[in-house]
DRENDO-1510 file (C-alpha; in Angstrom, 1 decimal, always signed):
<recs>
REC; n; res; u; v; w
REC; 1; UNK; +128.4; +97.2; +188.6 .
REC; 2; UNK; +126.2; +99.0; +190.7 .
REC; 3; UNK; +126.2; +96.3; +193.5 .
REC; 4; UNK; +130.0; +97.3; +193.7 .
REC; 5; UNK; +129.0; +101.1; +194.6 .
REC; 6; UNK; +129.1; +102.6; +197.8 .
REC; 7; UNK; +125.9; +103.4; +199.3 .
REC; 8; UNK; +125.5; +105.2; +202.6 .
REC; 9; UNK; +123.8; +103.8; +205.5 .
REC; 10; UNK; +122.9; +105.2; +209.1 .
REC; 11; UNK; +126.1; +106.9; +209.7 .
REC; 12; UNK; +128.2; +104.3; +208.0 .
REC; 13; UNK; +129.1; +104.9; +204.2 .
REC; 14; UNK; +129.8; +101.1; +203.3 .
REC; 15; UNK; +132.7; +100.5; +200.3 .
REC; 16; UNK; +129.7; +98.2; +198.2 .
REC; 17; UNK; +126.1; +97.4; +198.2 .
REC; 18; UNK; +126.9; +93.3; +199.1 .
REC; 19; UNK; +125.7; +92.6; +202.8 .
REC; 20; UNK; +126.6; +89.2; +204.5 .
REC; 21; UNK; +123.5; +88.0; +205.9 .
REC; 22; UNK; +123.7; +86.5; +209.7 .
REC; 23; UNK; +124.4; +82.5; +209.5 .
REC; 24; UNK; +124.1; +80.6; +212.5 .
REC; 25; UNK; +127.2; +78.0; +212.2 .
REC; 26; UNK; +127.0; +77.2; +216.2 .
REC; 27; UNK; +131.1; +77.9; +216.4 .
REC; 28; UNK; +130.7; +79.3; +220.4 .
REC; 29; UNK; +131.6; +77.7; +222.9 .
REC; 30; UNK; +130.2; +76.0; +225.9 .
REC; 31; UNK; +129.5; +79.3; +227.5 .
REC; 32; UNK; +128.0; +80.7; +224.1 .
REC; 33; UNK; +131.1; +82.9; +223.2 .
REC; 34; UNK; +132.3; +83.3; +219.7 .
REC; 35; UNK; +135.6; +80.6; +219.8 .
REC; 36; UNK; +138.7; +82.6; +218.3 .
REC; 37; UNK; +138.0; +81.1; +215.2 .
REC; 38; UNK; +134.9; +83.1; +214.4 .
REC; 39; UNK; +136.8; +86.4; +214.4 .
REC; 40; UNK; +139.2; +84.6; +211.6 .
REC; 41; UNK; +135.4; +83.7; +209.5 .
REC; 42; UNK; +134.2; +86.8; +209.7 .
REC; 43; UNK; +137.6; +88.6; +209.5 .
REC; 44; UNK; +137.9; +86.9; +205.8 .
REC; 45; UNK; +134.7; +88.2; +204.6 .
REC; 46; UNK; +135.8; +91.6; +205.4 .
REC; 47; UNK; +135.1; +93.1; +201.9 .
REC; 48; UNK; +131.5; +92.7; +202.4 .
REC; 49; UNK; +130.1; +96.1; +202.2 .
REC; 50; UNK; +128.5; +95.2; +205.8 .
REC; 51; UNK; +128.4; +92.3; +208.0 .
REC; 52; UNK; +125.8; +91.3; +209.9 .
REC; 53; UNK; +126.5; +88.2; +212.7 .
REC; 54; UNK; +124.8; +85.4; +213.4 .
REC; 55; UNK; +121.9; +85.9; +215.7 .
REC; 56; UNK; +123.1; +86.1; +219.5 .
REC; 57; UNK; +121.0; +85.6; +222.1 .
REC; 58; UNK; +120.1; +88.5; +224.6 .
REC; 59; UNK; +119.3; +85.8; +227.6 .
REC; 60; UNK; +119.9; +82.8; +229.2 .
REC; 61; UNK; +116.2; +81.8; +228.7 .
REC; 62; UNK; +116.4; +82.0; +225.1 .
REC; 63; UNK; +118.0; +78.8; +224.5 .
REC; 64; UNK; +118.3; +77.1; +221.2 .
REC; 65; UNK; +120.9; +74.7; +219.3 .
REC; 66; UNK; +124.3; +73.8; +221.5 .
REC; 67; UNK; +127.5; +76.3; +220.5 .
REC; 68; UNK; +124.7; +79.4; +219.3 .
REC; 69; UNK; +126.2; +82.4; +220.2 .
REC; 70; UNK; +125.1; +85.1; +222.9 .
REC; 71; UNK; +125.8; +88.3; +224.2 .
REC; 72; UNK; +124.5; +88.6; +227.7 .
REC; 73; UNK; +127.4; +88.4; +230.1 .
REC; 74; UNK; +131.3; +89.6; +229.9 .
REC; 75; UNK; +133.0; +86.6; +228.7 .
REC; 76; UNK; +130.8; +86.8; +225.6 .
REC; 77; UNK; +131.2; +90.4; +225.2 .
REC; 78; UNK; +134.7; +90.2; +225.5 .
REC; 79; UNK; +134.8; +87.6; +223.1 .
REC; 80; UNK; +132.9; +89.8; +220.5 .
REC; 81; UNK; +135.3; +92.4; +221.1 .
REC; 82; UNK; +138.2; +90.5; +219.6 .
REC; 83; UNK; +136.0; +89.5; +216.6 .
REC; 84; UNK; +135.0; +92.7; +215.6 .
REC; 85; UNK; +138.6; +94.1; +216.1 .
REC; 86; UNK; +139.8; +91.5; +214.0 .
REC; 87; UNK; +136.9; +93.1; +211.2 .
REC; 88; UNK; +137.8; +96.4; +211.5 .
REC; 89; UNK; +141.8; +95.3; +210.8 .
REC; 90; UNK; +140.8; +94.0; +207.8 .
REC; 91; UNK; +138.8; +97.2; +207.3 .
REC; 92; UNK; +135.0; +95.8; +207.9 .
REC; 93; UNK; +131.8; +97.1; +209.3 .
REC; 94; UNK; +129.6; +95.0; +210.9 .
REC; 95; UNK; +126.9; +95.0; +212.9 .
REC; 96; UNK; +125.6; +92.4; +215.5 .
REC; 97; UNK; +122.4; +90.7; +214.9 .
REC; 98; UNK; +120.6; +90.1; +218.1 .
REC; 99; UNK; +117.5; +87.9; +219.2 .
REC; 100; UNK; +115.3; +86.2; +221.8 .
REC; 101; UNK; +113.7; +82.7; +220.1 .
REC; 102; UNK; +111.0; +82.8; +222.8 .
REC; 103; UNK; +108.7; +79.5; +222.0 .
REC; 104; UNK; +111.7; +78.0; +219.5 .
REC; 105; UNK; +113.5; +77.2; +223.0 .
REC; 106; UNK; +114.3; +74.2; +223.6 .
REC; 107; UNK; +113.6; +72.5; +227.1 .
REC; 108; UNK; +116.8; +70.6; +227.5 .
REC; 109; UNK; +118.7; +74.3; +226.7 .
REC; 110; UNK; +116.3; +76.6; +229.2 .
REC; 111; UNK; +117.9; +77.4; +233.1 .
REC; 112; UNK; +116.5; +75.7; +235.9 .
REC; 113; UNK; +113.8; +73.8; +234.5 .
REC; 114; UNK; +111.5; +76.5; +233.5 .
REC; 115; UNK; +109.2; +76.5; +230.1 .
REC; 116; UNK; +109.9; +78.7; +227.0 .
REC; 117; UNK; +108.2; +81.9; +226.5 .
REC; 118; UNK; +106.1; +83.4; +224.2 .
REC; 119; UNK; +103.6; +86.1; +224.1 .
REC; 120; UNK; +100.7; +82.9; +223.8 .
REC; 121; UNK; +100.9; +79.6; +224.8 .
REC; 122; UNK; +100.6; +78.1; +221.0 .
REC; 123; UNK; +103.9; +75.7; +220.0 .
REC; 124; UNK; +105.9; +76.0; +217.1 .
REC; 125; UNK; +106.1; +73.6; +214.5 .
REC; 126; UNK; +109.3; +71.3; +214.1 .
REC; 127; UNK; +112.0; +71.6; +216.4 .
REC; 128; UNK; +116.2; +71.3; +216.2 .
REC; 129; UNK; +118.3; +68.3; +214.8 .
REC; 130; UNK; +120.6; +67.2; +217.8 .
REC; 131; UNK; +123.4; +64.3; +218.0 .
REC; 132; UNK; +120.6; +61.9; +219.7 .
REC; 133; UNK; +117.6; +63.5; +217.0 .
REC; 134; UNK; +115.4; +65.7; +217.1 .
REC; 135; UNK; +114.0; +67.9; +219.3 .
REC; 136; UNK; +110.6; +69.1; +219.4 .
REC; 137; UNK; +109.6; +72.7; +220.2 .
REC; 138; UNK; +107.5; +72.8; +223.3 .
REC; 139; UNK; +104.4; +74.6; +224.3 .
REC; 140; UNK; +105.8; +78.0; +225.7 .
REC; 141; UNK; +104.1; +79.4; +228.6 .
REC; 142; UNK; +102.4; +82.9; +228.1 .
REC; 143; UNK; +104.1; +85.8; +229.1 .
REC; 144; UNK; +102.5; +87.8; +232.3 .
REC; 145; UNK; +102.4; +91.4; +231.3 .
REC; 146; UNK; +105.0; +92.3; +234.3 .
REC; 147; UNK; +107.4; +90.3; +232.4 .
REC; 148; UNK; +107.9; +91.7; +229.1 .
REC; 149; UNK; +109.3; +95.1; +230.7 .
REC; 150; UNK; +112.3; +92.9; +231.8 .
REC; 151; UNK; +112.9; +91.0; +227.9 .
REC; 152; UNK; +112.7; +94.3; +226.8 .
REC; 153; UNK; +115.6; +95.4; +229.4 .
REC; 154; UNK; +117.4; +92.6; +228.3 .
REC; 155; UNK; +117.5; +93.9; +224.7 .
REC; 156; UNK; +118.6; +97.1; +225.6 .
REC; 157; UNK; +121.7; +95.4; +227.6 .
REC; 158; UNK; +122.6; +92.9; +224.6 .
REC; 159; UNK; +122.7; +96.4; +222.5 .
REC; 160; UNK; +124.9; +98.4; +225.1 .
REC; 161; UNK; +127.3; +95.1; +225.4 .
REC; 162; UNK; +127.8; +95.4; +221.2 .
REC; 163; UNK; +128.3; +98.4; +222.1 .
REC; 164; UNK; +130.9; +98.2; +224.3 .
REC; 165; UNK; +132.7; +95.4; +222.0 .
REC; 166; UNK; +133.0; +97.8; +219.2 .
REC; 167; UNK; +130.5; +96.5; +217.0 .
REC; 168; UNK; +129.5; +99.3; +214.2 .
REC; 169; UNK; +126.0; +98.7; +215.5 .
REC; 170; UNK; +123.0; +96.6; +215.6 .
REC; 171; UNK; +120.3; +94.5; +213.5 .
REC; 172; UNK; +117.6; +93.2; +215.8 .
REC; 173; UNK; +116.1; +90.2; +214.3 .
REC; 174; UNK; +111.8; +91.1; +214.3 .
REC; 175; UNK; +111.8; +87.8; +211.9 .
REC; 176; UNK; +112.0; +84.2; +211.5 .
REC; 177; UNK; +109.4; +83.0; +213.7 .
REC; 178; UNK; +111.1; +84.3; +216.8 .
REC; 179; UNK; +110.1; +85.9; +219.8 .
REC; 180; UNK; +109.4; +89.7; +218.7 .
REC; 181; UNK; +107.9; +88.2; +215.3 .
REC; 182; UNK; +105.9; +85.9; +217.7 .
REC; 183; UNK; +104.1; +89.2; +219.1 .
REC; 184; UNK; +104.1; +90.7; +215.6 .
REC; 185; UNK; +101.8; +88.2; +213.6 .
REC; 186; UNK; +98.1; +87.8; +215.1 .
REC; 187; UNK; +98.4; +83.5; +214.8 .
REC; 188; UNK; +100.9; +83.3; +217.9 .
REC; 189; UNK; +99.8; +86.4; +219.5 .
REC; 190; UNK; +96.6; +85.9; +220.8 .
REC; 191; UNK; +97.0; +88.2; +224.2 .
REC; 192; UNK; +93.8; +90.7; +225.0 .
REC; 193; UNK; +95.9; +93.1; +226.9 .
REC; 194; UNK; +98.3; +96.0; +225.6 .
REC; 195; UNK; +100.3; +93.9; +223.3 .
REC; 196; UNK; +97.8; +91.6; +221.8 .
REC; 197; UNK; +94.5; +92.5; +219.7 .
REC; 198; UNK; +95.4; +95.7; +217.2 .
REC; 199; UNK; +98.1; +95.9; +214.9 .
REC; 200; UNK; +99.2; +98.5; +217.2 .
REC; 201; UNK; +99.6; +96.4; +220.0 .
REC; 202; UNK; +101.4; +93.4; +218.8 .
REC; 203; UNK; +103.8; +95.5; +217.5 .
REC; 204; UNK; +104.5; +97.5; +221.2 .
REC; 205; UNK; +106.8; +95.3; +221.8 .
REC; 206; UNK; +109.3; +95.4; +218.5 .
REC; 207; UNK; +109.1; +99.3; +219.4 .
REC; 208; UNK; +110.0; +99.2; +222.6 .
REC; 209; UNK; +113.1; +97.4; +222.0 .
REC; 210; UNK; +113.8; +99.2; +219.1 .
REC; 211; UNK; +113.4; +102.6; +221.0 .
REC; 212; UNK; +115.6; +101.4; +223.4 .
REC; 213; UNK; +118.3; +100.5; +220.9 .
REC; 214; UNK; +118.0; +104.1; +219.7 .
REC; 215; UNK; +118.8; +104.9; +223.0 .
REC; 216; UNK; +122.0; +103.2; +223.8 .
REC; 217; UNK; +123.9; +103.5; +220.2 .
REC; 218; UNK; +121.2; +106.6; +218.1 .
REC; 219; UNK; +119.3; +105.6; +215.4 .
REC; 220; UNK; +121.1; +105.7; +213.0 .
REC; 221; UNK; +123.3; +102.5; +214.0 .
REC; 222; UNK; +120.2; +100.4; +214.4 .
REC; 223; UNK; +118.4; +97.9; +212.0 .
REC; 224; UNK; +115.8; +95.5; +211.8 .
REC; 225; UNK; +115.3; +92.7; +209.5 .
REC; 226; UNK; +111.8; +91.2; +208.8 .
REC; 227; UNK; +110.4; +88.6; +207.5 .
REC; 228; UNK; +107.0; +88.8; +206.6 .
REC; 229; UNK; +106.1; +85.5; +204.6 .
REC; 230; UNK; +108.3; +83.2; +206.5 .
REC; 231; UNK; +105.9; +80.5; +207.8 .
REC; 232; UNK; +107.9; +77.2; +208.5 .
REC; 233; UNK; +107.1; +77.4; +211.9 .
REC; 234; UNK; +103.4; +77.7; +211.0 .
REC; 235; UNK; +103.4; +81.4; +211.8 .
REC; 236; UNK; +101.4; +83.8; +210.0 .
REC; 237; UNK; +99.2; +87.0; +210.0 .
REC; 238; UNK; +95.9; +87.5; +208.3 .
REC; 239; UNK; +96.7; +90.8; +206.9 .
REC; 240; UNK; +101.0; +90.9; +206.0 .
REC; 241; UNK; +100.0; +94.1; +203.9 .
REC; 242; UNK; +98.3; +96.1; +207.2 .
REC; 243; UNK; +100.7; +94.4; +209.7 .
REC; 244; UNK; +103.7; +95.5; +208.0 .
REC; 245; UNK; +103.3; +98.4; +206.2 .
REC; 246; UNK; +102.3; +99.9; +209.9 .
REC; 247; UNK; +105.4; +98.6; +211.1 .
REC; 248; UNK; +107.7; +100.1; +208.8 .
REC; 249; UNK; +106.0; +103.5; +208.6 .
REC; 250; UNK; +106.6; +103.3; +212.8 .
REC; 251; UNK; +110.3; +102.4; +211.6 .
REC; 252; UNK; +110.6; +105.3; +209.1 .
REC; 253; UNK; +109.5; +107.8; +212.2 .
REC; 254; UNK; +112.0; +106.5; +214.2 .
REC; 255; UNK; +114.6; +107.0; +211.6 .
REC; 256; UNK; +116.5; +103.5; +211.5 .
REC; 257; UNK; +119.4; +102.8; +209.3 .
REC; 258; UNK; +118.4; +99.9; +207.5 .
REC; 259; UNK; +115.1; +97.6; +207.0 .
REC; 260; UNK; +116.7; +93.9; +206.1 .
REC; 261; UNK; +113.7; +92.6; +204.4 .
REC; 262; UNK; +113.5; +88.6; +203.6 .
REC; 263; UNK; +111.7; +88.0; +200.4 .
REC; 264; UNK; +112.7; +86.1; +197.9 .
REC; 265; UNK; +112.9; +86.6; +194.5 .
REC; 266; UNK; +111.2; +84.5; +191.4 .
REC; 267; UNK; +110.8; +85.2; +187.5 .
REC; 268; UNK; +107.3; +84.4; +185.7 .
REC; 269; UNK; +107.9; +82.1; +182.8 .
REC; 270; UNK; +109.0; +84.4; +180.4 .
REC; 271; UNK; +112.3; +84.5; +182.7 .
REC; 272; UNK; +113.2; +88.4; +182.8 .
REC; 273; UNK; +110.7; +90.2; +185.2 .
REC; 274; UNK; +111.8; +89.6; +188.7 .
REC; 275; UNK; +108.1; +89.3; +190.2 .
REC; 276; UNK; +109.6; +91.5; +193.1 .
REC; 277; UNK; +108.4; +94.3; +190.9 .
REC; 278; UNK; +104.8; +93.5; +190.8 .
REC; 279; UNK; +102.4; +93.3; +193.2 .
REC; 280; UNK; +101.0; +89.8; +192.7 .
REC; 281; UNK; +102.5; +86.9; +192.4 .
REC; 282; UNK; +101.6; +84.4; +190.0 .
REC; 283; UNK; +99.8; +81.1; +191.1 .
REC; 284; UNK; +102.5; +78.5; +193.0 .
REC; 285; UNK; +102.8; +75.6; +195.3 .
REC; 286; UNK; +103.6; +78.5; +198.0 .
REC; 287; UNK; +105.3; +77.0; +201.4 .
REC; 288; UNK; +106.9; +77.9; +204.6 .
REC; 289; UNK; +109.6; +80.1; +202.8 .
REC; 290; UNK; +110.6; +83.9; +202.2 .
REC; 291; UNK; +108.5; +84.4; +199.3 .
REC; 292; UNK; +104.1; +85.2; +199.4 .
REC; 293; UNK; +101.5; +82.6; +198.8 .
REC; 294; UNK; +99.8; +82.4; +195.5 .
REC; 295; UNK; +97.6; +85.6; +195.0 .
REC; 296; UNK; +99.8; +87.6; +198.1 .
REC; 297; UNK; +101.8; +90.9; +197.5 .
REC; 298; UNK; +105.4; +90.7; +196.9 .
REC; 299; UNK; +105.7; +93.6; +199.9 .
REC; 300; UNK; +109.1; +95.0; +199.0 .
REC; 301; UNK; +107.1; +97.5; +196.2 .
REC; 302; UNK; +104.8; +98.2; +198.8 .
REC; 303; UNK; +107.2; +99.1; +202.1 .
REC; 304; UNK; +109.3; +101.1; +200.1 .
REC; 305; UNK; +108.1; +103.9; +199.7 .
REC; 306; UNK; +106.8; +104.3; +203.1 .
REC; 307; UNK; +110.6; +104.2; +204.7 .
REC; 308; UNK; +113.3; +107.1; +204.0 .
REC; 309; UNK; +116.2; +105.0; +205.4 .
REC; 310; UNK; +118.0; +101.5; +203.4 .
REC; 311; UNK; +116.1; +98.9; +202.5 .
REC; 312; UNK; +118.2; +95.8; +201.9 .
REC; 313; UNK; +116.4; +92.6; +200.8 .
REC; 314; UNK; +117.7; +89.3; +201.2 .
REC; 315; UNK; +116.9; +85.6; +199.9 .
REC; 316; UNK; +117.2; +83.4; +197.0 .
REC; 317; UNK; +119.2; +86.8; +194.8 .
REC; 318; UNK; +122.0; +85.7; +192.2 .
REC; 319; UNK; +124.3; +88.1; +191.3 .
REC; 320; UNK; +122.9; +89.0; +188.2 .
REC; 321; UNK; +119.3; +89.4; +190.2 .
REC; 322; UNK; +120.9; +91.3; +192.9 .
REC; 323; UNK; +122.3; +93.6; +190.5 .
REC; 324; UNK; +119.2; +94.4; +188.6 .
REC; 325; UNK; +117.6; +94.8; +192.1 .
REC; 326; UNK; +119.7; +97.6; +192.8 .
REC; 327; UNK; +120.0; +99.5; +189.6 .
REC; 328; UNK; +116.0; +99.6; +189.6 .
REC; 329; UNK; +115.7; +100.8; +192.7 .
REC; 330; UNK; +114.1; +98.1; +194.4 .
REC; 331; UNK; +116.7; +98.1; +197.3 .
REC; 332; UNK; +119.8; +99.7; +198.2 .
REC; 333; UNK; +121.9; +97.1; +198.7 .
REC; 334; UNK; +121.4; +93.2; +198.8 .
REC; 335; UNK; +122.7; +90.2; +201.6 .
REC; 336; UNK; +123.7; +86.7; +200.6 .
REC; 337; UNK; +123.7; +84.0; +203.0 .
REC; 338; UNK; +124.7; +80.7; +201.8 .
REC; 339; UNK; +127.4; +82.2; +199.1 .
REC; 340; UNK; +129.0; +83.8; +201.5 .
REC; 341; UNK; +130.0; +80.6; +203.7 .
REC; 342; UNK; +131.8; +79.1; +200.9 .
REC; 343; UNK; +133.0; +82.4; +199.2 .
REC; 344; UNK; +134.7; +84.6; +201.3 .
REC; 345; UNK; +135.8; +87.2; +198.9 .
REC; 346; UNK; +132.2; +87.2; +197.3 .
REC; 347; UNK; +132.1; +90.8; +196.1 .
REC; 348; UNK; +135.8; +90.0; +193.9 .
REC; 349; UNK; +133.8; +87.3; +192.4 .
REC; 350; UNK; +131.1; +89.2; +191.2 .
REC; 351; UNK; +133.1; +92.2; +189.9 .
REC; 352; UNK; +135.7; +88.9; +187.9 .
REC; 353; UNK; +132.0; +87.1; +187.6 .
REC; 354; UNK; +133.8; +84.4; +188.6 .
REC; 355; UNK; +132.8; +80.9; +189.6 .
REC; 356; UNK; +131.2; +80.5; +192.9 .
REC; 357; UNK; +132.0; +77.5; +195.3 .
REC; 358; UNK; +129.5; +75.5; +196.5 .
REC; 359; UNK; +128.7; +75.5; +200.6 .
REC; 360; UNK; +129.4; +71.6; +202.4 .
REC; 361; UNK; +126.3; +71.5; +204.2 .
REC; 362; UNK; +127.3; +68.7; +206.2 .
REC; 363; UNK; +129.6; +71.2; +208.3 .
REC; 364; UNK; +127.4; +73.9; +208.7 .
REC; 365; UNK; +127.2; +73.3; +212.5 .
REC; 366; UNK; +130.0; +71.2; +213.0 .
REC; 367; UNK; +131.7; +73.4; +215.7 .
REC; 368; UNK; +135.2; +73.5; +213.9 .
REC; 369; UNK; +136.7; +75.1; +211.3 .
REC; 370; UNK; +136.1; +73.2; +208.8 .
REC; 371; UNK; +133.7; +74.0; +206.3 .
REC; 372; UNK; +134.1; +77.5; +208.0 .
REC; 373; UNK; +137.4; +79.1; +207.6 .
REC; 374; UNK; +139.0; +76.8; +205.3 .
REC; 375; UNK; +137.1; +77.6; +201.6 .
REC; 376; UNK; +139.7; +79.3; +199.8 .
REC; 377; UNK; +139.7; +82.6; +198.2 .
REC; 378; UNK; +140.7; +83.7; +194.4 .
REC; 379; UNK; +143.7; +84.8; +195.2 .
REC; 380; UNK; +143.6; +81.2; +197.2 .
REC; 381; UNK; +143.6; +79.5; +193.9 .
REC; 382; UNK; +145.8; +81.3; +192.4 .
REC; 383; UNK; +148.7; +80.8; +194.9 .
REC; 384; UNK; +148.0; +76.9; +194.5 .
REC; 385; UNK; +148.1; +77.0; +190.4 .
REC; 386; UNK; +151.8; +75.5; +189.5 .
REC; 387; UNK; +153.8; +77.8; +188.0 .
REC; 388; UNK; +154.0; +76.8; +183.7 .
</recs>
């Protein structure tokens, strides 16, 4: 199988072309450090070609579900240090995904009583399922322009601290609805000053803290995943195509590792074209998802050509999909998410095309290790078969 190749990327030449997408599973604890059991997750999924963590916030002030992980002061980092150690024993790379959710804080999460941030005071759509129910995303309160110097500083110090615990390097997270995709898209950035406006502008801000990732690890250890049709939040931009294909060409000149792009794949109804090939997808019910809206470009045809580094796609891929995906030349490599919580040894499975075990979403964020590090693997299975 091609997925099962190696494939070169930044300065790391990765044993396969299967990437474990970041999950948040909220296993830290109270002080947002990874508990010891989250070396011992990620540890078992060590034959991923690369590992990317769950997002980890940068600040105190980006504040989201109880138990989410962060990487802003020593006990955290030190904490990462013995996950990643426990990677690299079992002969992983992995890189540390990191974030600031700027208006997806939560009020009851945020230090001292002070409101979320966000590049416009426009709220977010939904909110975050607690014990007691759910809580709604506030209105953020705008940032002043003297303040985005410092969230950019705090980027850069989240990137030395991975740093410093080992971690092969970093994906910062320009997706999801959070805060640098917040300045991205023109529907929550509507600022008239150096970041707002131009396509140009609202993207100042994903440089800046990309340039000063470069800065602390060197390009080629850096990534960033986007995601440019996610719109559960109600986020958007009038012009994805414009937006993004600027954004990535600014990427390419920079000379990143990786571009971890979230679209989705679909087949048309004869069932055998992936419509990531074509440039128009076919009339849908659309949604809040990773792929376009009826009549939108699929973009991963599009970005492609204008970035020179890896391109890894993510979202909805089988391993049959994933596969073709890569022997075409759509990507170089492909993440999974949800397989990978319930299959640790995911890349044996599709080289045996073996049966896949299903994920217990009921302990997703459960905060123990079940439903985390108990799924067994093949070999697993095996061991448990009575002898004949």
């Amino acid at each position: 199988m091609k997925l099962l190749e190696p494939v070169r990327i930044g300065r790391h030449l990765l044993k396969n072309r299967i990437v474990m997408a970041p999950l948040a599973r909220a296993r830290g604890d109270e002080r947002r450090a990874p508990k010891d059991i989250v070396g011992t997750y990620y540890s078992q999924r060590a034959t991923a070609g690369l590992i990317v963590t769950e997002a980890c916030h940068v600040s105190p002030t980006s504040a989201t579900r109880a138990r989410a992980t962060a990487n802003h002061d020593a006990h955290q980092t030190l904490a990462w240090k013995q996950v990643v150690d426990a990677v690299h024993a079992a002969g992983g790379v992995i890189f540390q995904q990191i974030y600031h959710v700027g208006r997806k804080s939560l009020l009851s999460g945020m230090p001292n009583g002070q409101v979320p941030v966000a590049p416009s005071a426009i709220a977010a759509y939904g909110g975050i399922m607690k014990e007691d129910g759910l809580e709604e995303f506030p209105v953020p309160r705008a940032l002043a322009l003297h303040e985005i110097a410092p969230i950019v500083e705090d980027h850069r110090q989240a990137v030395r601290r991975a740093g410093e615990a080992g971690f092969d390097g970093v994906e910062i997270l320009a997706g999801n609805g959070f805060l640098i995709d917040q300045f991205l898209r023109d529907s929550t950035n509507k600022r008239t000053d150096s970041y707002g406006g131009s396509k140009e502008n609202r993207a100042r801000f994903l440089f800046e803290v990309v340039d000063a990732a470069i800065a602390e690890l060197g390009a080629d250890r850096v990534g960033v995943r986007l995601s440019p049709h996610f719109r559960a939040d109600h986020i958007d931009d009038s012009d994805p195509v414009g937006t993004f294909s600027y954004v990535v060409s600014e990427l390419d000149r920079r000379g990143i590792a990786f571009i971890h792009l979230l679209e989705g794949t679909s087949y048309d109804n004869s069932g055998d074209i992936p419509l990531y090939q074509r440039l128009v997808k076919k009339p849908s019910a659309g949604g809040g998802g990773a792929g376009p809206r009826s009549g939108e470009p699929f973009l991963a045809p599009i970005l492609r050509p204008l970035f020179r580094g890896a391109l890894i796609l993510n979202s909805g891929y089988t391993r049959d999909s994933a596969e073709q995906a890569v022997r075409s030349g759509a990507a170089d490599a492909i993440s999974f998410g949800r397989l990978y919580i319930s299959n640790p040894d995911l890349p044996e499975r599709f080289r045996l095309n073996a049966p896949l075990t299903e994920p217990d979403t009921a302990t997703y964020y459960t905060n123990g290790p079940e439903g985390y590090i108990d799924y067994p693997s093949l070999g697993d299975r095996v061991a448990q078969v009575p002898a004949a």
